[in-house]
Structures are given as structure tokens and as C-alpha cells.
N, C-alpha and C positions, 0 to 999 in steps of 0.2 A: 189263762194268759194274764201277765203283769200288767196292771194299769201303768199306762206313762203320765208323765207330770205336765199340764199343759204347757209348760217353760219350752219342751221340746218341741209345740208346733210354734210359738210365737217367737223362737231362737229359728226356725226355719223362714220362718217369713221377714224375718228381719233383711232392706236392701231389695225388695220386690212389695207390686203391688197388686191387689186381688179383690175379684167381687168375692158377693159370698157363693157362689158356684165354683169361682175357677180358686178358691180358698181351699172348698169341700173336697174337689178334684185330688189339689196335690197333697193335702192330708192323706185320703184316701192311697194314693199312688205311692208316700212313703211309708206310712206307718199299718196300712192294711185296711179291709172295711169295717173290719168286727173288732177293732182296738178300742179300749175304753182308755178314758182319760178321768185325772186327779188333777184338784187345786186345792187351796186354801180351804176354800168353803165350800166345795162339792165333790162328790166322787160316781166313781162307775157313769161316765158322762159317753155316750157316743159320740160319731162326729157332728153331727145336726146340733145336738144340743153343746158341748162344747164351743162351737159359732157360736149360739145365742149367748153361752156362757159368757164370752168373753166379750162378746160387746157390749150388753149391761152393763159390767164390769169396766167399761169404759178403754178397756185396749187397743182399740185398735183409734188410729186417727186416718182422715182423707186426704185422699190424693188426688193428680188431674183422671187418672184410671180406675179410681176404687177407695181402698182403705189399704193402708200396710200398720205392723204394730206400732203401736207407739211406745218406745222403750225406756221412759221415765216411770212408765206403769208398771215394769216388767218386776216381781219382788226376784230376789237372788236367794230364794232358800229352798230346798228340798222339799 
């Protein structure tokens, strides 16, 4: 299976807000349970670790319900 690029869960989350369960959830529900993901600086990432990925990484920001991405963090490359 092809790794995807995190870009396509935080272009999903964009305009919605999420804990990290109901984040996990709709990952899961689009992109499958056993999908690995790619970034910058890490690869073969499930979706647990993906989460943790990204909010180190400072993307996501709070909301009154959660967190949604925060899209000045988002880079624009492949």
C-alpha cells in the first residue's frame, strides 16, 4: 500500500473540529486502518502516531470543541 502524505488528512480537516478520538475516527473511516502516512521528516507513520506527529509539529490549533489544523502550518509540497 502507498503511503499518503499527511497534507491529505490536514486538507480533510480543514473547516471542522476534532478531539483526538473523533480525529482518529474520521482518518480511519477515510483513508482505511492500516494506511501509513509521509511527511517532511517522518515516514511509515500509522494513524496514532501520525496524531502525535502532527501536533508536536504544532498543526493543529484550539477550538471551543477541540483542535482543527491550523493552515499557516500547512507546507504546499509533495
Amino acid at each position: 500500500m502507498e503511503q499518503l502524505h499527511a497534507h491529505e488528512v490536514l486538507h480533510m480537516m480543514e473547516g471542522n473540529s476534532y478531539s483526538e478520538s473523533s480525529l482518529r475516527e474520521a482518518i480511519i473511516n477515510k483513508f482505511g486502518s492500516e494506511q501509513r502516512f509521509y511527511a517532511c521528516s517522518a515516514d511509515n507513520m500509522n494513524v496514532d502516531e501520525l496524531i502525535s506527529f502532527l501536533k508536536e509539529k504544532g498543526k493543529f490549533m484550539p477550538t471551543a470543541e477541540g483542535f482543527t489544523v491550523d493552515k499557516s502550518k500547512v507546507c504546499d509540497h509533495e
